[in-house]
C-alpha positions as CSV (number, residue, x, y, z in Angstrom):
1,X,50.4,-28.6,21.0
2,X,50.5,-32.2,19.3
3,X,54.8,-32.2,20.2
4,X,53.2,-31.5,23.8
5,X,50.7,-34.4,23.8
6,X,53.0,-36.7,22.5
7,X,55.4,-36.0,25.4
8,X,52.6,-36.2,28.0
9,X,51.6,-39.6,26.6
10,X,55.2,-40.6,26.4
11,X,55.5,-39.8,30.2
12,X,52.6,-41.6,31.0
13,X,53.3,-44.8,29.5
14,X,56.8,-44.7,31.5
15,X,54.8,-44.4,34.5
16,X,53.0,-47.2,33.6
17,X,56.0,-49.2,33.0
18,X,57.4,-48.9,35.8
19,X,54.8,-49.6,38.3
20,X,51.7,-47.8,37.7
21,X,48.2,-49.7,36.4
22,X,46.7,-49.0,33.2
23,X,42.8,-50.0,33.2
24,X,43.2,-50.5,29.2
25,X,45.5,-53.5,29.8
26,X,44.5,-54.9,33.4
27,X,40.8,-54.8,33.0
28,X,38.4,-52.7,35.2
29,X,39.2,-54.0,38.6
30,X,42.4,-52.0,38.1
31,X,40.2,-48.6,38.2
32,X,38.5,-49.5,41.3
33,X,41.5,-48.9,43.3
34,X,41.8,-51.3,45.9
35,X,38.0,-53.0,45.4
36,X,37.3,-53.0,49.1
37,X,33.8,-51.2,50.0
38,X,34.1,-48.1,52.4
39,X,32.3,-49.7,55.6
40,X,31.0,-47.5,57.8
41,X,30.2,-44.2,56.4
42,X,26.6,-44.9,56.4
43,X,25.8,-47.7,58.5
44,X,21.9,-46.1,58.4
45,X,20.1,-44.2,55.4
46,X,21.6,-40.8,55.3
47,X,19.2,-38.0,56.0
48,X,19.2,-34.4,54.9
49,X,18.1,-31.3,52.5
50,X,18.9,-31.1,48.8
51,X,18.2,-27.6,47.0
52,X,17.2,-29.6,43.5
53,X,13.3,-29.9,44.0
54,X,13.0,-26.0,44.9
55,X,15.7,-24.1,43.5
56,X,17.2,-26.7,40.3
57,X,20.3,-25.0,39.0
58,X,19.9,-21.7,41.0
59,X,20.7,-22.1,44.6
60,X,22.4,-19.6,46.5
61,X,24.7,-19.6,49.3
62,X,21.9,-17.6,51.3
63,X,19.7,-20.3,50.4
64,X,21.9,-23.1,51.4
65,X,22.5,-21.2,54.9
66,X,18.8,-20.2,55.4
67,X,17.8,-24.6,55.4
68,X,20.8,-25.4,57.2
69,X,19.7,-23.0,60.3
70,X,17.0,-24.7,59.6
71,X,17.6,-27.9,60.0
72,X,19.8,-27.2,63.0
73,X,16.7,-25.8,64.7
74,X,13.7,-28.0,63.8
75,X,15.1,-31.0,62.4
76,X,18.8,-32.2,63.7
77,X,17.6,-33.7,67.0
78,X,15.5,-36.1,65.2
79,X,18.8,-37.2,63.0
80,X,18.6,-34.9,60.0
81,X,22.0,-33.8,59.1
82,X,23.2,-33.4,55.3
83,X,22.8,-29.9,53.9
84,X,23.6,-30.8,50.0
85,X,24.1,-27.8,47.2
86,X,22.9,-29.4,43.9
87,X,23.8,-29.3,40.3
88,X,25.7,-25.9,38.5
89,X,27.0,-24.2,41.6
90,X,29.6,-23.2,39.5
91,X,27.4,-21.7,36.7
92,X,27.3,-17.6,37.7
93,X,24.3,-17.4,35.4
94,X,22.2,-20.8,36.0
95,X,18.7,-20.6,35.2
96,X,15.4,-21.6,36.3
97,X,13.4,-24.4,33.4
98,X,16.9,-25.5,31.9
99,X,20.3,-25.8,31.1
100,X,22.0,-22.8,29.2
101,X,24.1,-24.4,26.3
102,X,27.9,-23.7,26.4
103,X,27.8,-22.4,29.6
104,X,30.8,-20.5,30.6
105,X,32.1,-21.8,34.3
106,X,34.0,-21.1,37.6
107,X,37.3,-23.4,37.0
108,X,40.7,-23.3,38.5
109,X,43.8,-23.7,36.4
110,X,44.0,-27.4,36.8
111,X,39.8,-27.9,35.1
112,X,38.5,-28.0,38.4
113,X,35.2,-26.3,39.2
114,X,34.5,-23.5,41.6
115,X,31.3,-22.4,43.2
116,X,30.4,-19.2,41.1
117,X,31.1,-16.2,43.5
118,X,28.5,-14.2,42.7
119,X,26.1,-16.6,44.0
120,X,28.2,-18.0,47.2
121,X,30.2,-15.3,47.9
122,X,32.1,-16.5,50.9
123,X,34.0,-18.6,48.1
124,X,36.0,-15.7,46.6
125,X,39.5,-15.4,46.0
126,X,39.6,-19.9,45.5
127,X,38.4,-20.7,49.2
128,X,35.7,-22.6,47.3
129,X,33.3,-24.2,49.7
130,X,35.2,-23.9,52.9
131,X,34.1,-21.1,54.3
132,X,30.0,-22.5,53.7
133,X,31.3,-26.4,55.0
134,X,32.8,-24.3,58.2
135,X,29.2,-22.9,58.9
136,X,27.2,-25.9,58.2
137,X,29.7,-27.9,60.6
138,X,29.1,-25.3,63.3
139,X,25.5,-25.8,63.3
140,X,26.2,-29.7,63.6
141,X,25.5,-30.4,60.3
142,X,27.4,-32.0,57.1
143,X,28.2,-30.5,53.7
144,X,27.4,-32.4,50.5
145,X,27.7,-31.3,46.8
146,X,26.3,-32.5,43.8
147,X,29.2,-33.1,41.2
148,X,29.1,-34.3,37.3
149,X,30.9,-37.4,35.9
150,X,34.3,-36.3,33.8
151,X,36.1,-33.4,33.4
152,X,35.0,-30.0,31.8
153,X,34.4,-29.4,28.1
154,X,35.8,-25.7,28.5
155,X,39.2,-27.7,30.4
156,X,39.5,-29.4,27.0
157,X,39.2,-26.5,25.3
158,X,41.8,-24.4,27.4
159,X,43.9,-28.3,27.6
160,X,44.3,-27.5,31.6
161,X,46.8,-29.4,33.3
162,X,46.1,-32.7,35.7
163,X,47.6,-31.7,39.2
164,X,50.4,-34.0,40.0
165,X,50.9,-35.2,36.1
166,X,53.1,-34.0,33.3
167,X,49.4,-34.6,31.6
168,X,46.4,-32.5,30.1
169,X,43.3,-32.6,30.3
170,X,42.8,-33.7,26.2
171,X,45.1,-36.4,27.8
172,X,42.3,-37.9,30.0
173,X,38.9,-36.9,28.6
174,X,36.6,-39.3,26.4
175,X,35.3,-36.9,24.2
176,X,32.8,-39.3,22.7
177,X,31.4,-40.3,26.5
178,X,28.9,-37.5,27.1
179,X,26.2,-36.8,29.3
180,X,22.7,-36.7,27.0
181,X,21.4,-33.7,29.0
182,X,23.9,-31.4,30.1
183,X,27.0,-30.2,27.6
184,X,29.1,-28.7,30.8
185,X,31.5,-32.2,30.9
186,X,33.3,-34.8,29.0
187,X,33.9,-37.9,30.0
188,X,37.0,-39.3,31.8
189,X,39.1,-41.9,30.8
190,X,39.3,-43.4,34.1
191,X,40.6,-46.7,33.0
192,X,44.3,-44.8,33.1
193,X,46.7,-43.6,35.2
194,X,46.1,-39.9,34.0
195,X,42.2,-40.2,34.2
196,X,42.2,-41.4,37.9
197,X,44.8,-39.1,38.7
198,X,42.1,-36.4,37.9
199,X,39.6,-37.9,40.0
200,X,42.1,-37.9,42.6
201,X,43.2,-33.9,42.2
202,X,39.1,-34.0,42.4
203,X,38.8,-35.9,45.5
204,X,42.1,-33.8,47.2
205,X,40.2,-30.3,46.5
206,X,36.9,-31.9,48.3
207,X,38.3,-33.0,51.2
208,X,40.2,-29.6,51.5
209,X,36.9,-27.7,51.0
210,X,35.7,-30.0,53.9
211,X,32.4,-31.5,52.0
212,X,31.3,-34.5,53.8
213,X,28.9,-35.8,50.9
214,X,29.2,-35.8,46.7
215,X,26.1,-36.5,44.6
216,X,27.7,-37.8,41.4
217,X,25.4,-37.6,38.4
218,X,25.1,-38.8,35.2
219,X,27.0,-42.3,36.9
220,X,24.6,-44.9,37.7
221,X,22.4,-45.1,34.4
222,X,22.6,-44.0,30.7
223,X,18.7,-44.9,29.8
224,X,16.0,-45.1,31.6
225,X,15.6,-49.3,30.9
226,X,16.1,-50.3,34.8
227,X,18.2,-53.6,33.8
228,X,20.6,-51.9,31.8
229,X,22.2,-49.6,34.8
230,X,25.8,-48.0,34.1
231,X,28.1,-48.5,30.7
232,X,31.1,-49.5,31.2
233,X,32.7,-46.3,30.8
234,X,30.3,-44.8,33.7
235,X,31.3,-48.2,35.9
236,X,35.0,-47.4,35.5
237,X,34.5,-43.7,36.9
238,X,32.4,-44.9,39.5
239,X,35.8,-46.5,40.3
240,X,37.5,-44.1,39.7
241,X,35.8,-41.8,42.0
242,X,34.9,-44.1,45.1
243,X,38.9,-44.9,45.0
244,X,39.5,-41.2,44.9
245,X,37.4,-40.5,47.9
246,X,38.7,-43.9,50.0
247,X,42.1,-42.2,49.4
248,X,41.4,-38.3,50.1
249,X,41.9,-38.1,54.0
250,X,38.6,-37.7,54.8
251,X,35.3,-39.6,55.2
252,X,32.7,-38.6,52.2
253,X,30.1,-40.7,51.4
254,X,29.6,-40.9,47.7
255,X,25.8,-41.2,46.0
256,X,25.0,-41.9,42.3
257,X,22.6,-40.3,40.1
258,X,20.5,-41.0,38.3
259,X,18.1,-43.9,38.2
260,X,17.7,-46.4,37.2
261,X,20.4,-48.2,38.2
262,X,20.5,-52.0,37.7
263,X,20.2,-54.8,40.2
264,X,22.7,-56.7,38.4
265,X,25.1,-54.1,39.2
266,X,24.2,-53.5,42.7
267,X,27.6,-55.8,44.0
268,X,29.6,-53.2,41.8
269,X,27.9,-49.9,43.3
270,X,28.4,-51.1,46.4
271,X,32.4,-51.7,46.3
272,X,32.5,-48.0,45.6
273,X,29.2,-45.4,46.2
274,X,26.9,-45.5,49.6
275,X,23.8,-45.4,47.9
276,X,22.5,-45.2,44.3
277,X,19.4,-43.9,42.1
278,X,16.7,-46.5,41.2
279,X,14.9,-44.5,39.6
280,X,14.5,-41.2,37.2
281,X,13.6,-38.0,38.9
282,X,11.0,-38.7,40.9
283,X,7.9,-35.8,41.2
284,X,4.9,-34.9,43.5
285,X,3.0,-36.6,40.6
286,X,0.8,-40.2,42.2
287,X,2.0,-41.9,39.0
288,X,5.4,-41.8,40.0
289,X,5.0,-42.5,43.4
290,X,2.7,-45.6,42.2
291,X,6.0,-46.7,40.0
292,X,8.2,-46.6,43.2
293,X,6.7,-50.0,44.7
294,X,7.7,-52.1,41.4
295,X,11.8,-50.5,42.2
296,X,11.7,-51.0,46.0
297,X,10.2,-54.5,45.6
298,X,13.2,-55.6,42.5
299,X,15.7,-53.8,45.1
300,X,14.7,-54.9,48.5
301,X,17.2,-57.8,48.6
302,X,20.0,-55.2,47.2
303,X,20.3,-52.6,49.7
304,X,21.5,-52.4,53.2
305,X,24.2,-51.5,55.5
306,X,26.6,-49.3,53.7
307,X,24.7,-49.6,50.4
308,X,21.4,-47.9,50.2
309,X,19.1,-48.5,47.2
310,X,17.8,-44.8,46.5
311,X,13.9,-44.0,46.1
312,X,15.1,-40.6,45.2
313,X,14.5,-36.8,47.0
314,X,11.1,-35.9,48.8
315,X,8.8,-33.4,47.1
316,X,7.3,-32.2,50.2
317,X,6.3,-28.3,51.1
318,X,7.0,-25.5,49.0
319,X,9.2,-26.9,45.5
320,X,10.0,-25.4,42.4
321,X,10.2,-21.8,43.2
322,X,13.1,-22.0,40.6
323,X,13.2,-25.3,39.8
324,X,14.6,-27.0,36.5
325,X,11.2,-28.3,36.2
326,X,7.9,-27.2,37.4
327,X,6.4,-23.9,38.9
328,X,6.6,-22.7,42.5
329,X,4.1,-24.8,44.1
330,X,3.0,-26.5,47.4
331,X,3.7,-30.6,46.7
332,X,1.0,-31.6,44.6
333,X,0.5,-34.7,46.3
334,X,-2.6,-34.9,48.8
335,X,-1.9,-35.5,52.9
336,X,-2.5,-39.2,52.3
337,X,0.0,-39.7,49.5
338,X,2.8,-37.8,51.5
339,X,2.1,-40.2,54.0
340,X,2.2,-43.1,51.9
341,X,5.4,-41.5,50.6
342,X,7.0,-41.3,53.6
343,X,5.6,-44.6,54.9
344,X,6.8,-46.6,51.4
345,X,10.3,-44.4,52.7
346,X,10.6,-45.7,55.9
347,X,9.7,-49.5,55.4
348,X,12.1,-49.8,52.1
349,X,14.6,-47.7,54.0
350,X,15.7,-45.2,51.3
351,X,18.1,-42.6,52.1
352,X,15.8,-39.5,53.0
353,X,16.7,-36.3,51.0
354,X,14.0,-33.4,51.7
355,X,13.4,-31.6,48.6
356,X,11.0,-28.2,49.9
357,X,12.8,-25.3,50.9
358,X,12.4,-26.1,54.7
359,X,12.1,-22.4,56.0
360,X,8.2,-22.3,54.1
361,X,7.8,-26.1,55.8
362,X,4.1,-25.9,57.3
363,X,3.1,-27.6,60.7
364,X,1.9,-31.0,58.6
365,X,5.4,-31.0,56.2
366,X,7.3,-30.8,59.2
367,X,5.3,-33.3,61.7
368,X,5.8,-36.0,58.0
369,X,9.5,-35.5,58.7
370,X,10.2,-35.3,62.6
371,X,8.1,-37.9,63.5
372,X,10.6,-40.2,65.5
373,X,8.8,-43.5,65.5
374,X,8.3,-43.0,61.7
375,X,11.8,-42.5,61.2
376,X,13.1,-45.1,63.6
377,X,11.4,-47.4,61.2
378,X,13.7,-46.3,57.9
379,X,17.1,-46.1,60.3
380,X,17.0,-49.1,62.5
381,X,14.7,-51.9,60.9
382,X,15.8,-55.0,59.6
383,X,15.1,-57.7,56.7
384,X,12.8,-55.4,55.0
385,X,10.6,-56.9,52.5
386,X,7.3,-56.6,50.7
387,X,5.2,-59.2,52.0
388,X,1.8,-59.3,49.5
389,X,0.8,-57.0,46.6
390,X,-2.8,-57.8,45.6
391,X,-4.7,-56.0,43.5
392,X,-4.5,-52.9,44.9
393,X,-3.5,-53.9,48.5
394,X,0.1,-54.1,49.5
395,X,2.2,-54.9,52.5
396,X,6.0,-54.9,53.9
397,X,7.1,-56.1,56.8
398,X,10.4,-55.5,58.6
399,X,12.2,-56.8,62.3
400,X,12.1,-54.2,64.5
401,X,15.9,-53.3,66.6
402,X,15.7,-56.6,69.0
403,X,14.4,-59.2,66.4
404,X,10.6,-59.7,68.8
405,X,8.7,-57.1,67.5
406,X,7.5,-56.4,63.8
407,X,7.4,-53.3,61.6
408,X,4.2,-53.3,59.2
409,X,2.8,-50.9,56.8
410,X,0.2,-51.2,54.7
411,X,-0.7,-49.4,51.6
412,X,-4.3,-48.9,49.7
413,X,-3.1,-47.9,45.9
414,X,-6.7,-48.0,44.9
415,X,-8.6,-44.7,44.0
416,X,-11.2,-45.3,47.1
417,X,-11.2,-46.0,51.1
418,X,-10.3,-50.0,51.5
419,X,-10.3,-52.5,54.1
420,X,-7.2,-53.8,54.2
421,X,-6.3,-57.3,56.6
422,X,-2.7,-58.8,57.2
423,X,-2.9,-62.3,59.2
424,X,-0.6,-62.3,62.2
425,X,1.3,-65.8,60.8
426,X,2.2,-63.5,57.5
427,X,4.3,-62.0,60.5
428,X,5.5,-64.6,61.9
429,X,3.9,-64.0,65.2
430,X,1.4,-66.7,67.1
431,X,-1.0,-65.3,69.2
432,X,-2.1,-61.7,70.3
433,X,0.0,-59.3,69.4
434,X,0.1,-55.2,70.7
435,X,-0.6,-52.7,67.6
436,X,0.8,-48.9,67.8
437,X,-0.2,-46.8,65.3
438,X,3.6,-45.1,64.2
439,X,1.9,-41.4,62.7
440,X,-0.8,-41.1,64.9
441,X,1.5,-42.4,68.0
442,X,-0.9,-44.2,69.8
443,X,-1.3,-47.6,71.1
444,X,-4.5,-49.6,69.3
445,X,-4.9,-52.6,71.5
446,X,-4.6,-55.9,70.8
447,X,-4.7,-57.6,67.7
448,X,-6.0,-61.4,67.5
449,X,-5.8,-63.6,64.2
450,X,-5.2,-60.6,61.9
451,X,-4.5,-56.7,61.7
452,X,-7.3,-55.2,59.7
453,X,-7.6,-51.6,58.8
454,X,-9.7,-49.0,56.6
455,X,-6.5,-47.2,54.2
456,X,-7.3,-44.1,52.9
457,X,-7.8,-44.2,48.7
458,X,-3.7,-43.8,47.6
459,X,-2.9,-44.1,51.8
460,X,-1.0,-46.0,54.2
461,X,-0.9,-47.1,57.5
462,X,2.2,-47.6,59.5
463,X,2.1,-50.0,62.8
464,X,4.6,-51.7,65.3
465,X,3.2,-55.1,66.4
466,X,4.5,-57.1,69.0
467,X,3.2,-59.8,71.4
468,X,3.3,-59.0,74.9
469,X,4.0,-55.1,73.8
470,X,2.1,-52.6,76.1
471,X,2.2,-48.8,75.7
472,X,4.4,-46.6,73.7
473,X,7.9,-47.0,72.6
């Protein structure tokens, strides 16, 4: 085996002789590829399901199909459209409340995983995830998986070879860059040839499966100290793996997990991922919700266009039936906190990832996440921004599409009912200005001098203002 390694390497550093990069000696710019962002694959927040909140490691291919005809039914006509199978689809014996150590998984002969059979049985005999990609695209829907950073341990153990290399896989994995929750990977060496050949055999094999989404985890932070981000081993394989996807033949957005990434990174997410974690899981707790404003205000001037700043999934309706975490449950937050949620959503314009299993969505779940003027707010606003936090009163402003008009919510984080006033000026509007209430979609009147409003205790209120504005939208 050594004789065999020695070989590999030799081979390796011909290649790199004679043309190829090595990361090691160029520095990292070599491992992003070509450096160049992918415009365009997600000019607007993307919007969609993810099995996490309600099924954790556990999802099954009925699952997956039973929110996706779903979705196409209830929720695509008002721009929902990524179906995304979370973490361990490749584990046949995933568990509910944890990670079984030393798990034996679904790989193919060149250490690439393989949705476990047994849960999503239209992948037997290697078809993978085409056959479930096919049905989701029928419905007019897109497939995303969730994926970890590096290469499997049990690869390394069997020394599987790269595809397209005389290499294997002991060849490319950083055995000493691990993931501090989950034993299923090693790291990649992504700063060589042979480690982004990987991610490319990794990229090839998702575009053949047709996924039109990957969920990387264990990328965009190491701790959970917000201005520390990605290591620089993690930052190469981001690289590694945007380059792999800009090179595969097909358009997939790429998103990081988890939070919290770094601000002083976001330039570097952005030349490679659509949208990144800024924060740690994120629960139907208010504490966590309460954190949220702190990361959206530090990452307002960050995120746009192309490169989302990530809030993290929704726990809304029924969540952990067989969760990593948690008990089956309705979202523990009350009405007014899913609204101030899905208002704190909207005005920061974080991607929108559903968490509930949407078939057991009740009428109030559902009205949160079709509600079009609501959502017009997180896909089409502009120069988002908080505009006051005191005391227990915020406020963000955004342009609405047309630059006249003006998106406002405002937000009571106190424990009881509140008045709550924005002055027009803090708008930038001079005179009377039209007021339409966004979730109760009616028009308010006139506003002169200031908007003032009673906010529920932990509530919101979401308005469009605009002088000269009559009616609805």
């Amino acid at each position: 085996m050594a004789s065999h390694r020695n070989i590999a390497l030799l081979l390796a550093m011909c290649l790199v002789a004679a043309g190829g990069v090595d990361g090691r000696a160029q520095g990292r710019g070599a491992a992003s590829g070509a450096g160049t962002p992918r415009r365009g694959l997600a000019p607007t927040p993307p919007m969609g399901w993810n099995s996490w909140d309600c099924y954790g490691p556990t999802v099954t291919e009925a699952e997956v199909r039973a929110n996706a005809d779903y979705m196409a039914k209830h929720m695509k006509s008002s721009g929902w459209q990524y179906v995304v199978v979370d973490i361990q689809w490749y584990e046949p014996n995933a568990k509910q409340h944890g990670y079984r150590p030393n798990a034996e998984l679904v790989m193919d002969e060149y250490g690439r995983l393989l949705p476990a059979p047994n849960r999503f049985p239209s992948a037997a005999g290697g078809r993978g995830f085409r056959p479930l990609a096919d049905y989701v695209h029928s419905l007019g829907l897109k497939l995303g998986i969730h994926v970890m950073r590096g290469i499997p341990r049990q690869a390394v153990r069997a020394n599987t070879p790269v595809l397209g290399t005389a290499l294997r896989a002991r060849d490319v994995a950083d055995t000493e860059s691990t993931c501090p929750w989950l034993d299923d990977m090693y790291g990649v060496r992504a700063d060589t040839a042979g480690g982004r050949a990987y991610y490319d055999s990794l990229a090839k094999l998702y575009a053949g499966w047709g996924v039109d989404y990957v969920k990387a985890d264990d990328m965009s932070a190491f701790t959970f100290d917000p201005d520390r981000g990605a290591d620089a081993a993690r930052l190469a394989e981001i690289a590694a793996l945007g380059s792999a996807l800009a090179r595969c033949g097909r358009p997939i957005v790429l998103s990081l997990s988890p939070g919290p990434a770094a601000p002083g990174q976001a330039a570097l997410l952005r030349e490679s991922a659509q949208l990144w974690r800024i924060s740690g899981d994120f629960w139907d707790r208010w504490e966590d919700l309460r954190r949220q404003f702190d990361l959206a205000r530090a990452w307002a001037p960050h995120t746009g266009p192309d490169g989302w700043a990530d809030a993290d999934m929704l726990p809304l309706g029924r969540i952990g039936i067989r969760a990593e975490r948690g008990v089956d449950r309705a979202s523990l937050l009350t009405r007014d906190e899913q609204v101030t949620l899905m208002s704190l959503w909207a005005i920061f314009r974080s991607p929108l990832m559903m968490g509930g299993d949407l078939p057991r969505s009740d009428a109030f779940t559902l009205s949160l996440l079709t509600n079009r003027e609501v959502l017009a707010v997180n896909q089409h606003s502009a120069s988002n921004r908080e505009l006051f936090a005191r005391g227990d009163h915020i406020a963000w402003v955004a342009d609405a599409p047309g630059g006249r008009d003006r998106y406002l919510a405002v937000f009571n984080v106190g424990d009881a009912p509140a008045r709550v006033a924005v002055p027009l000026a803090g708008l930038g509007l001079a005179g009377p200005a039209a007021v339409r209430d966004l979730w109760q979609k009616r028009d308010l009147g006139v506003a002169r001098g200031e908007i003032s409003s009673t906010v529920a205790a932990h509530g919101a209120r979401l308005y469009r203002v605009g002088a000269g504005r009559r009616g609805s939208q």
